[in-house]
C-alpha positions in Angstrom: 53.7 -71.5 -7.5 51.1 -73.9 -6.4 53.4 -77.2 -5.1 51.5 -78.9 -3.2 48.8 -81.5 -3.8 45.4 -80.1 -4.4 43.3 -81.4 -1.0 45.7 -79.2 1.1 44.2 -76.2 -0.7 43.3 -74.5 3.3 43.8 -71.0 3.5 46.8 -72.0 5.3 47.7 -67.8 5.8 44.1 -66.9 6.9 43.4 -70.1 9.1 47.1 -69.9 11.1 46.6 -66.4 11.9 45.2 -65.7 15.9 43.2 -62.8 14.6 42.0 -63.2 11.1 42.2 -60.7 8.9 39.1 -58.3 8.8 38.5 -58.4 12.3 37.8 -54.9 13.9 40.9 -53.1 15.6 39.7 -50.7 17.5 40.8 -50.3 21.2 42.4 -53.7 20.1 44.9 -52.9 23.1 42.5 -52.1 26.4 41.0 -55.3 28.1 37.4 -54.0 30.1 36.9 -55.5 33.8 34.2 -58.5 34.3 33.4 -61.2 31.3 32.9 -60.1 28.1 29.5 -61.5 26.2 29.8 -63.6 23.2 29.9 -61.3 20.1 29.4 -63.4 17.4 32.1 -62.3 14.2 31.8 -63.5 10.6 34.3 -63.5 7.9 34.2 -64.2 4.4 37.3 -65.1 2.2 37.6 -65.4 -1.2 40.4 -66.9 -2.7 42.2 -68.5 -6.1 45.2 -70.4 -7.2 46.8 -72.0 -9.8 45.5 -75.1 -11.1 41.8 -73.6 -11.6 41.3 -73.9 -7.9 38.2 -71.4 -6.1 37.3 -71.4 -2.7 35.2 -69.5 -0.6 35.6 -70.1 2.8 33.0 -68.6 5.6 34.5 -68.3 9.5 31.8 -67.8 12.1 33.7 -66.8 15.7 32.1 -66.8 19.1 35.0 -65.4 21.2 34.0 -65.7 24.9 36.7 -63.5 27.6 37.0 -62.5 31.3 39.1 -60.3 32.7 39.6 -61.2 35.9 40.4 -57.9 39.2 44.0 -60.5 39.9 46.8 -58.7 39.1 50.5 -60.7 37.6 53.5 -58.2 36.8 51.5 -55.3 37.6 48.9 -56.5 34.2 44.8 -57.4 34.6 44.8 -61.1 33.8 42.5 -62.3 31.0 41.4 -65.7 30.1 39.2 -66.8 27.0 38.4 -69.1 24.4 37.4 -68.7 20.4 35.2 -71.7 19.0 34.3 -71.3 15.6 31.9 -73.0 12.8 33.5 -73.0 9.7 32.0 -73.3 5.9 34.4 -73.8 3.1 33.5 -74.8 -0.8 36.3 -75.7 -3.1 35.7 -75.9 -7.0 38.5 -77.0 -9.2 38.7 -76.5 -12.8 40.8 -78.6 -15.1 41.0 -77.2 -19.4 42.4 -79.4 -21.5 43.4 -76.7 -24.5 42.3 -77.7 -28.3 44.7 -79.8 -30.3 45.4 -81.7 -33.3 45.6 -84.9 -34.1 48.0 -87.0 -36.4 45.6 -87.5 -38.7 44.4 -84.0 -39.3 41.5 -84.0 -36.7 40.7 -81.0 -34.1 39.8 -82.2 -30.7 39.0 -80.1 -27.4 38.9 -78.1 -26.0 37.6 -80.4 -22.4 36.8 -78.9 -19.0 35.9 -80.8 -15.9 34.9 -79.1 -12.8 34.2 -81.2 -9.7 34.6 -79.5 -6.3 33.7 -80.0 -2.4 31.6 -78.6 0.4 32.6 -78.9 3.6 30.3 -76.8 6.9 31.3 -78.1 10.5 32.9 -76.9 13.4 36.5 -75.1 12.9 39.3 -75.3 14.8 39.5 -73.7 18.7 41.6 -70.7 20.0 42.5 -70.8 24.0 43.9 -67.9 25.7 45.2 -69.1 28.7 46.9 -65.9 29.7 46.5 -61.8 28.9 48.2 -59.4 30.7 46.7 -55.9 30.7 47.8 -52.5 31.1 47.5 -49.1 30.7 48.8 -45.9 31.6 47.3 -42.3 31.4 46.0 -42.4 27.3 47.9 -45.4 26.8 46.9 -49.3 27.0 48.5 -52.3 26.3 48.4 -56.3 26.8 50.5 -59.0 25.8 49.5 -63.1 25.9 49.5 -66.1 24.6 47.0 -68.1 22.0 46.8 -71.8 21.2 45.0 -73.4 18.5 43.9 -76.6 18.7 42.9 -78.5 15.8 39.0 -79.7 17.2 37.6 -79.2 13.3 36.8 -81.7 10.8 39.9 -82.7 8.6 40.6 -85.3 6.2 43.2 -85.3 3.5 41.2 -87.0 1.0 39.0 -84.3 1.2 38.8 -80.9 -1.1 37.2 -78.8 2.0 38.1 -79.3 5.4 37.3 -76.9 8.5 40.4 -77.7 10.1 44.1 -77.6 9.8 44.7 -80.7 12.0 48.0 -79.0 13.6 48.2 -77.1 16.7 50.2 -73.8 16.8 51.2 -71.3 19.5 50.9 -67.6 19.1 52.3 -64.8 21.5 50.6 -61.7 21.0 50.9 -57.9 21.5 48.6 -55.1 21.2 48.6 -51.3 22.3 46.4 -48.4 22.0 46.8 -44.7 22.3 43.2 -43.4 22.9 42.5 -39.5 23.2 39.1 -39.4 24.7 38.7 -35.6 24.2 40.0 -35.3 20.8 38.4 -38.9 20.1 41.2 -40.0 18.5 42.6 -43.4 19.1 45.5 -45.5 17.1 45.9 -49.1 17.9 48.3 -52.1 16.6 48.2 -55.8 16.9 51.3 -58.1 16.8 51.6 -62.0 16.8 54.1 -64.6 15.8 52.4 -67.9 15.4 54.7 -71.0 15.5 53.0 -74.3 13.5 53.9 -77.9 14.0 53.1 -80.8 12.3 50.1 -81.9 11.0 50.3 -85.7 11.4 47.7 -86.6 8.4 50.1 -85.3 6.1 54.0 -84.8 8.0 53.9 -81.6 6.8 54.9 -78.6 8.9 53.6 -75.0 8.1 55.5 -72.0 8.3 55.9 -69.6 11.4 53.9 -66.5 10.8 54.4 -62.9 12.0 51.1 -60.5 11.9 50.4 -57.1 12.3 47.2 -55.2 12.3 46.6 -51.9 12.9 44.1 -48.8 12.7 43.5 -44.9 13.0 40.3 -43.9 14.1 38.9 -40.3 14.9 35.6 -40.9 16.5 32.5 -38.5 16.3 30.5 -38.0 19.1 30.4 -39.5 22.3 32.8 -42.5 23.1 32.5 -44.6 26.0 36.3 -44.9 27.9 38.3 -48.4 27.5 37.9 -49.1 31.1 34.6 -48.7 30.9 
């Protein structure tokens, strides 16, 4: 049931998530040597609840990473960083059902629509650490994501690009990749941990994620370390 007030309307499951849902999976678990380019990733959601509340909410990433040749626990370290610009319109629809009056009279039925449009610069994901590995077909990395609330947020508003809470997420991915069969399966775990936003003392849920994919490949397929 929709409990809460309606300006807190956020995609709260999408938005606390380290890896959104609908980004690609692939050889989610092998981490290539030297920096990796910006590869600029859009999502679009689409959402409804109770109340005659819409949104549409548009997430433009720019992960940046490098994988450094230094070695911690026998695993590659990684560093990166995910700014975003975010887009989000909210419409909400309020029906006031026909009725009768005490005198005989039909009123209604009334809708009102007013929403809110919000496009500015989302909250930031820093990796700080990755560890790498991999052995024969096998790769694997585990590290550690924080969010930090650097979008636009206030709680008068409908829309807002930001969840104004920071959260901490460990993460886990591994892939099996057959390069001569070109099969490869790959899974991605992560347990984000919110605290409070301070606009509104209100303290999201902890979130457990998995992703994961089976991919046969045809024709040629460069290797993970490459």
């Amino acid at each position: 049931m929709f409990s809460k007030p309606v300006q807190h309307f956020q995609f709260r499951r999408v938005r606390c998530e380290p890896i959104p849902q609908g980004l690609p999976r692939r050889l989610c678990g092998r981490r290539p040597d030297g920096a990796r380019p910006l590869c600029p990733q859009s999502l679009v959601f689409n959402g409804a609840a109770q109340l005659g509340v819409e949104a549409k909410f548009t997430a433009d990433f720019l992960p940046l990473t490098y994988v450094t040749k230094w070695k911690i626990l026998g695993g590659t370290y990684a560093f990166g960083v995910t700014p975003a610009i975010m887009s989000m319109n909210v419409d909400v629809g309020l029906t006031v059902p026909s009725f009768t009056g005490p005198l005989g009279r039909h009123f209604g039925p009334f809708s009102i629509t007013f929403g809110d449009t919000e496009t500015n610069i989302g909250d930031t994901g820093i990796t700080p650490i990755t560890l790498g590995w991999h052995s024969g077909n096998f790769y694997w990395n585990a590290g550690l994501c924080i969010f930090a609330p650097t979008g636009k947020y206030d709680k008068r508003d409908l829309a807002n690009t930001s969840l104004n809470h920071w959260a901490v997420i460990p993460t886990f991915a591994i892939t099996y990749f057959d390069a001569k069969a070109n099969w490869q399966v790959s899974g991605a775990f992560a347990y984000a941990v919110n605290f409070e936003n301070p606009e509104t003392d209100y303290t999201s849920g902890d979130l457990f994620h998995f992703d994961g994919s089976i991919t046969k490949n045809f024709g040629p397929v460069p290797s993970p370390t490459s």
